[in-house]
N, C-alpha and C positions, 0 to 999 in steps of 0.2 A: 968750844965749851971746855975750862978745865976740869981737872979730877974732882976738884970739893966742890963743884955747880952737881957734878952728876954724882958724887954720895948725896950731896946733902939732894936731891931727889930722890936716890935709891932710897933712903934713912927714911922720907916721909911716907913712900909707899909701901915702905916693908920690904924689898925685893931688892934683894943684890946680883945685877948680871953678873957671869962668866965673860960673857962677850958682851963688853964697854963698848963695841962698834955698833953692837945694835941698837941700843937705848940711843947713842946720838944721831944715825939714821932716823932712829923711831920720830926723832925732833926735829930734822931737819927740813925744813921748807925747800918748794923746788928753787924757792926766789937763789936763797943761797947758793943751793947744787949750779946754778946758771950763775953766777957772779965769779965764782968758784971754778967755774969749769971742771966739776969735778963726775960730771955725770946725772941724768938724772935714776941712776935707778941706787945712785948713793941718796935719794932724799925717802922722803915716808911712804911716797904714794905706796908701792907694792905692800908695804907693812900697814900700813892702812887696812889696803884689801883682803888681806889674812885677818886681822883682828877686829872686822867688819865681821865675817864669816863663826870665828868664834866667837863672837858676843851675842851672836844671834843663837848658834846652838845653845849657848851657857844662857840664855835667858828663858831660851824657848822650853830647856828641863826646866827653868827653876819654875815657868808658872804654868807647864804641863801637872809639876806634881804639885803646887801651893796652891790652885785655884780648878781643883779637881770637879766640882760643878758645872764650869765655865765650859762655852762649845767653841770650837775653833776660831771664828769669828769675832768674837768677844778676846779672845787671848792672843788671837793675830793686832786687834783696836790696840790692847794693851799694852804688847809688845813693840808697836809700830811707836809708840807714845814714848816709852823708853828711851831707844835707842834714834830718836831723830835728833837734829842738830842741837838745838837751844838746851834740849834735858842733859846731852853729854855735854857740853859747854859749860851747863851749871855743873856739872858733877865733877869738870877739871878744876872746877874753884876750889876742893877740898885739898887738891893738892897743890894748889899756885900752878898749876903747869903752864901757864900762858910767861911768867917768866922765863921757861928754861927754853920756850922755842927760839931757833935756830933761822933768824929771816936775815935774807938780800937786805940788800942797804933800802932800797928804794921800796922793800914791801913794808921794811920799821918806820919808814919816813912817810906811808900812807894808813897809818893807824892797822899794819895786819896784826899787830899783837892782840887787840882787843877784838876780832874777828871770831864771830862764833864759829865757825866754816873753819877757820884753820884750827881752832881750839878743839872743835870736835874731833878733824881728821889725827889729828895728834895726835889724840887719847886715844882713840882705836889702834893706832899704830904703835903707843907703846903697849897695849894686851898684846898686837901681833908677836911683839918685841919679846917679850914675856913668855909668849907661847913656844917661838923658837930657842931661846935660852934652855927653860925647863920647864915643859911641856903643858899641858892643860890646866896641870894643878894651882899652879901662880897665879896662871891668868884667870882660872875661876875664883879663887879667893880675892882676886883683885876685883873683878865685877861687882860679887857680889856684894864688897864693903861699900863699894863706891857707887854700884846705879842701880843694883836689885835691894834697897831699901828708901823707905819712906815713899813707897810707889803711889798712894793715893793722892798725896801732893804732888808727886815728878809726874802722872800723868794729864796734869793741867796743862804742861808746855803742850801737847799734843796741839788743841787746838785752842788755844786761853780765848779768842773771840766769841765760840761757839759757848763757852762755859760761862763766860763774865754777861752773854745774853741772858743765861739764863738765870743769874743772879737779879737782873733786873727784870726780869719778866717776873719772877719768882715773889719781886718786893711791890707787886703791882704797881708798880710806877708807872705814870702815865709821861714819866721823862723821858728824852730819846737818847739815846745812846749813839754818839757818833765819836767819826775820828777824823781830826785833823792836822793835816800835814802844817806842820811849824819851821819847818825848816830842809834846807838840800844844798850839799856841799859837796866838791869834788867834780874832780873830770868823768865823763860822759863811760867810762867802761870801769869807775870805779867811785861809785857814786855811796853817799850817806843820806841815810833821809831818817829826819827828827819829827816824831809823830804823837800828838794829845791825845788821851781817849777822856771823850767829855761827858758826863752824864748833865744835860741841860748847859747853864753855863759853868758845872763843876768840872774842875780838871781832875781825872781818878786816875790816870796815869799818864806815864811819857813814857816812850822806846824808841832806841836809834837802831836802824839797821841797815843791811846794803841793799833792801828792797823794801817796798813801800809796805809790802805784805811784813817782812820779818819787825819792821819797825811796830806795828798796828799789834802783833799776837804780843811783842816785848810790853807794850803801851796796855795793852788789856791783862795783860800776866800782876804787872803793875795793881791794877783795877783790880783784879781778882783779893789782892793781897789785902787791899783796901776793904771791902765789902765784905770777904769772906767768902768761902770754897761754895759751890751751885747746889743746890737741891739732891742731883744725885750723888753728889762726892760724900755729901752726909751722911748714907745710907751703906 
């Protein structure tokens, strides 16, 4: 990565490392660290695992004190909705970060760029990145622009199947709600599956994913967007 790939990401997220090595760490896939030989503990994972850690504190105050009602349970559901893959995936879109990663020849040549798994591990790993630069404060202000708002919509990824039921339950439809697999491509340990979610013979969404499940919640997230947010998102 050159110097103006990693301003011009500093520049969009506000944040100017000290140490340029960590932000391209923060990027880099192991595909590469192996092509590379350069190590794996030069790729994201361990920065992953730190800003896994702080994202979880920095969310857990923020809806300890914004949702002072709510009982564990309820703010554990919440939280757990946040920070799972598909929500942080959406939430690298604000910054393009799926361009700036850092992949092996052969993980670019099997579509990992548009990989929600690697897109999430990312962005956890530049908070990590963040944190170790200068310290809690960046990487909280970074959070909270980027995944602690518009929470009543980002907590649909949680489970968008269980929510798009209840859209159609909601509308007394006596149509069924199913989903069908459209398509599967790829070799057998890196597999894509293309998936409809039909209300009757209406098509109310498509999702591709690397499992039949991630395709299905993409395909009803879709549906949700369609029909409009469940009965209790309203409220």
């Amino acid at each position: 990565m050159n110097n103006s790939m990693i301003k011009e990401l500093e520049d969009t997220i506000g944040y100017h490392f000290k140490d340029k090595t960590l932000l391209v760490r923060a990027l880099t896939h192991s595909s590469y660290a192996h092509d590379r030989h350069i190590g794996a503990v030069n790729d994201y994972e361990r920065l992953e695992f730190l800003g896994d850690a702080v994202l979880e504190l920095v969310s857990s105050e923020f809806l300890y004190q914004n949702y002072p009602d709510s009982d564990e349970g309820y703010l554990s559901k919440l939280r757990a909705s946040l920070v799972c893959e598909p929500t942080l995936a959406f939430c690298a879109e604000a910054i393009n970060l799926k361009k700036y990663i850092i992949l092996g020849y052969g993980e670019e040549k099997t579509g990992g760029r548009e990989r929600k798994s690697i897109i999430s591990d990312v962005f956890e790993a530049v908070i990590g990145a963040m944190y170790l630069d200068g310290g809690l404060e960046p990487a909280k202000r970074h959070i909270l622009k980027y995944v602690l708002t518009d929470i009543e919509h980002k907590k649909l990824y949680h489970d968008c199947k269980t929510a798009l039921q209840e859209i159609v339950q909601g509308s007394h439809s006596d149509v069924k709600l199913e989903y069908e697999l459209t398509g599967e491509s790829g070799p057998d340990h890196n597999k894509t599956f293309e998936v409809e979610a039909r209300l009757g013979n209406r098509v109310i969404g498509r999702g591709i994913g690397h499992s039949k499940k991630a395709a299905e919640q993409e395909a009803a997230y879709q549906g949700i967007k369609l029909l409009g947010k469940s009965p209790r998102e309203k409220h």
